[in-house]
N, C-alpha and C positions, 0 to 999 in steps of 0.2 A: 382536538386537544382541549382538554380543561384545566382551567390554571384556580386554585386556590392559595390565599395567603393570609398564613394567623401570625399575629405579632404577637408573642409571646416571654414570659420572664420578666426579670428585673431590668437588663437592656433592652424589650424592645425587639428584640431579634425578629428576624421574616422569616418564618419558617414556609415554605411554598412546597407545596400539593401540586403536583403534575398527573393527572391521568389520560394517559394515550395509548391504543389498541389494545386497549382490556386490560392493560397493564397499568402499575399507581406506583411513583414514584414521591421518595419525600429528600425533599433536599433543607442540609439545616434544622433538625429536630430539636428546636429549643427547649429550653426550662419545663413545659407541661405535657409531660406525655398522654393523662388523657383527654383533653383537649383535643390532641393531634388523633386519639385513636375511637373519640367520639364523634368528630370531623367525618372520617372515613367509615364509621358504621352507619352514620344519618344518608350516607351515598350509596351503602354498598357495598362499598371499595375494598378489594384485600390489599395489604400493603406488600410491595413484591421486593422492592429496594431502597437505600438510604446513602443518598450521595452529602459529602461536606465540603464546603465551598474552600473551609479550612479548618482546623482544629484547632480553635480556641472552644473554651468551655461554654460558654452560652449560646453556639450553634451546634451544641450536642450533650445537652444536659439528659435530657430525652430517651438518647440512645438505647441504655442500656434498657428501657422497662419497655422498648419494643418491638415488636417479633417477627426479627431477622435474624439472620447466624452474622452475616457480617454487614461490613461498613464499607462504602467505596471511597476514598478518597488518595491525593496524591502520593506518591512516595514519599515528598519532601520532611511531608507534613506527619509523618509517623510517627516520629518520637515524639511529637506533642501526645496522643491520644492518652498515653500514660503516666506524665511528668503534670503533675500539678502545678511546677511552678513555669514549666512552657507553657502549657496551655489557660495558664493565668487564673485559673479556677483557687491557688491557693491563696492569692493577692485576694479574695472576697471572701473570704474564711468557706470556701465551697469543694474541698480538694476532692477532684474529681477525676476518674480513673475508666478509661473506658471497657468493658468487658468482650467489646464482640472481637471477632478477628478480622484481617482491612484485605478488601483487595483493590487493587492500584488503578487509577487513572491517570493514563501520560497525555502528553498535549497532541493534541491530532487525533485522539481516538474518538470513535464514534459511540456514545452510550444511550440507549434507551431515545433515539432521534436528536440527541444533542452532539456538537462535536465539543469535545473538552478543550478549550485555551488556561494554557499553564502561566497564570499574571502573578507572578511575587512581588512582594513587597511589604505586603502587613503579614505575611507569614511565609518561608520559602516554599511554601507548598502549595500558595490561593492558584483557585482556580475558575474560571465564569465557564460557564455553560451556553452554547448560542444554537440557536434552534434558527438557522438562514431562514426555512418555509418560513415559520411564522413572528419571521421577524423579532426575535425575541432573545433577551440575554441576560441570563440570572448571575450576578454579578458578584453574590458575595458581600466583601468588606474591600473588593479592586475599587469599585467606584459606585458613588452615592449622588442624590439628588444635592449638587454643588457643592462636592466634595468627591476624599477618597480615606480608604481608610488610615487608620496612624500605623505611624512606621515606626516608634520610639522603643515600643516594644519589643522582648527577645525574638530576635528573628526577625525584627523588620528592618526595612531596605528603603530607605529613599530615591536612590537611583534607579534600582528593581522596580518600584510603585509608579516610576515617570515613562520605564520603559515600556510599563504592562499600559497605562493610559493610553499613550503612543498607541499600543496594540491595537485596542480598543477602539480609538478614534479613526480607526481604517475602515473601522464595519459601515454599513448604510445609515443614514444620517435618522433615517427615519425605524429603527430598531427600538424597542421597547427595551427599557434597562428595571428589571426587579431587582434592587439591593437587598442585602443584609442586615440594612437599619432606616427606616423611615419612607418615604413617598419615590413611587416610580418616576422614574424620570424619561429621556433619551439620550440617544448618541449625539443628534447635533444640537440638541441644547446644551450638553455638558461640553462640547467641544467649543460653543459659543461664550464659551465664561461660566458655565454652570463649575465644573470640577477644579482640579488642584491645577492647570495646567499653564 
């Protein structure tokens, strides 16, 4: 497996590039699509799918200008893709409307060698991605390098956010955490004081 990640837009966002048996996945397509699809022509790469960790607008500004018919992400999380004001893209004068059609990821399923866990809280639909072989767990805006994401927002859940940690905190201590905003972390660092917990 190869793991790429551009931090892209005006947040920052970690848009990560997964390529595994011939296949290229992009999870979190932020703010610069070609960026993202000059990334993948300097490798090769054809882009086969587009997973979102959650639909807020600056992990899928991208979306629409690249070429997939659709978007994976939760059910929760649907009626953000099209609500400006759920997906908070109209609070930054960016209203943003997604154009591809979704299809679902529930918790326990197996995608492209991830299994999907269903963590709400900064949106009812987040979701982290954990790859057991390689140790590894694309986390989203669930949890960050000493922190997790905010909950203040439509649709977040503080009780949801402490549940999904908890979740979290069960995995192997020594699992790789790629967030959704800023520096990798792990499990038992953020369980030692690094997160909200």
């Amino acid at each position: 497996m190869e793991i790429l990640t551009l931090s892209l837009g005006p947040l920052q966002t970690n848009c990560t590039v997964v390529r595994r048996g011939g296949r290229t996945i992009v999870v979190d397509p932020a703010a610069d699509a070609p960026a993202i699809l000059n990334a993948l022509k300097q490798r090769l790469w054809r882009l086969d799918a587009v997973v979102l960790t959650h639909a807020h607008f600056d992990h899928m500004l991208a979306l629409n200008d690249l070429p997939v018919s659709e978007v994976y992400v939760h059910p929760m999380d649907l009626p953000l893709l099209t609500d400006p004001a759920r997906n908070l893209s109209a609070r930054f004068g960016l209203p943003y409307v997604c154009r591809k059609s979704a299809a679902f990821l529930q918790d326990g399923a197996m995608f492209e060698g991830f299994l999907v866990l269903h963590t709400p809280g900064h949106t009812p639909g987040s979701i982290c991605l954990y790859d057991e072989e390689e140790k590894l767990l694309l986390s989203g805006d669930t949890m960050f390098c000493g922190g997790c994401g905010r909950v203040d927002f439509p649709g977040g859940d503080g009780k949801a956010m402490l549940e999904s940690l908890d979740r979290l905190y069960e995995l192997p201590e020594d699992v790789t955490v790629l967030p959704g905003h800023g520096c990798e972390t792990t499990i038992g660092r953020e369980k030692r004081g690094g997160g909200a917990k």
